[in-house]
N, C-alpha and C positions, 0 to 999 in steps of 0.2 A: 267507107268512111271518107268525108270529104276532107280538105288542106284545112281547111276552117275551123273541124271539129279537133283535128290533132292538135293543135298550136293552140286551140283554147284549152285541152289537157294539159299540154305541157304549162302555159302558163297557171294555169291551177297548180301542177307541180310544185309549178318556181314560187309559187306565193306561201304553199305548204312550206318549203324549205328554210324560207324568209322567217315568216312566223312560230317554225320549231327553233328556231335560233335566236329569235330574240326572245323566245319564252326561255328558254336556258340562260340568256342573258341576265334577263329579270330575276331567274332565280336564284343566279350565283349574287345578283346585287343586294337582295334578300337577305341572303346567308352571308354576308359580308357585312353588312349594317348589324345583325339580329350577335354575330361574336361584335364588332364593335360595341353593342349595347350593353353586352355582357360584361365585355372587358372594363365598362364606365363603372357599370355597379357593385363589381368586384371588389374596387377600389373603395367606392362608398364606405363608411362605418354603416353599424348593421344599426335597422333601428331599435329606438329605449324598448323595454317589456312594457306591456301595458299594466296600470297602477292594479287593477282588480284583476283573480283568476278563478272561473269556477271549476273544481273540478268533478269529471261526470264518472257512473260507475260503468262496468263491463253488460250486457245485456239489453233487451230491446228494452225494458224501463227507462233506463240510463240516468240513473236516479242521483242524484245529487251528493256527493262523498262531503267535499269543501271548498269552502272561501277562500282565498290566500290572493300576498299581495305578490303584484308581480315578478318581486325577484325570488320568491321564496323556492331553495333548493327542494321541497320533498313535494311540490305538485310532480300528477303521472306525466303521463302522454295525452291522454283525453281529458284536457283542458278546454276553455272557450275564454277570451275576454271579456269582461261587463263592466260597466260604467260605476262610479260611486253608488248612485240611488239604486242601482242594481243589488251591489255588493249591501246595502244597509241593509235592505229589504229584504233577502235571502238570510242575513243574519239575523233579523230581527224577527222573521218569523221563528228561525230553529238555531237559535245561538250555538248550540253545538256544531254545528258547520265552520265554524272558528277557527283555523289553521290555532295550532296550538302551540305553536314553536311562532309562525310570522306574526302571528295576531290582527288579523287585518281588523279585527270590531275595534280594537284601539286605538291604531292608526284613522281610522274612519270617527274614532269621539262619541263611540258608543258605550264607552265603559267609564 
């Protein structure tokens, strides 16, 4: 092995070393901005519920249980949000989807 080829390994080395360290750099600046972000939003108020909620049932069907409006306490877990013309439309083919306690067909001016 000639003088030439050592010294261009070792600089291959030194450039690895270089670069694993400023890849470490980068990531701790990452991980440093990504809790700054967090800490911004924490703070935030959380956003409104959305006005419309459908909710869907257990099973690959996942067949349509009820309408309700966004704050209403007795939607499940398997929710989706939908727009007004959504929420009419779902009502208005099968009214009984009606949350029955929030009433969202009468808040929407369907009754």
């Amino acid at each position: 092995m000639s003088e030439g080829e050592g010294s261009r390994l070792e600089l291959l080395r030194f450039l690895e070393r270089v670069r694993v360290r400023d890849l470490a750099r980068t990531r701790e600046g990452i991980s440093q901005e990504e809790q700054r972000l967090a800490e911004i939003a924490s703070r935030l108020p959380p956003p409104p519920p959305p006005h419309w909620l459908v909710e869907m049932g257990i099973g690959q069907s996942h067949r349509l249980i009820a309408v309700h409006q966004g704050g209403c306490k007795l939607t499940g877990s398997r929710v989706k949000p939908v727009s007004a013309v959504e929420a009419r439309r779902l009502i208005g083919e099968n009214g009984a989807l009606a949350c029955g306690i929030c009433r969202p067909d009468t808040e929407l001016g369907m009754l």
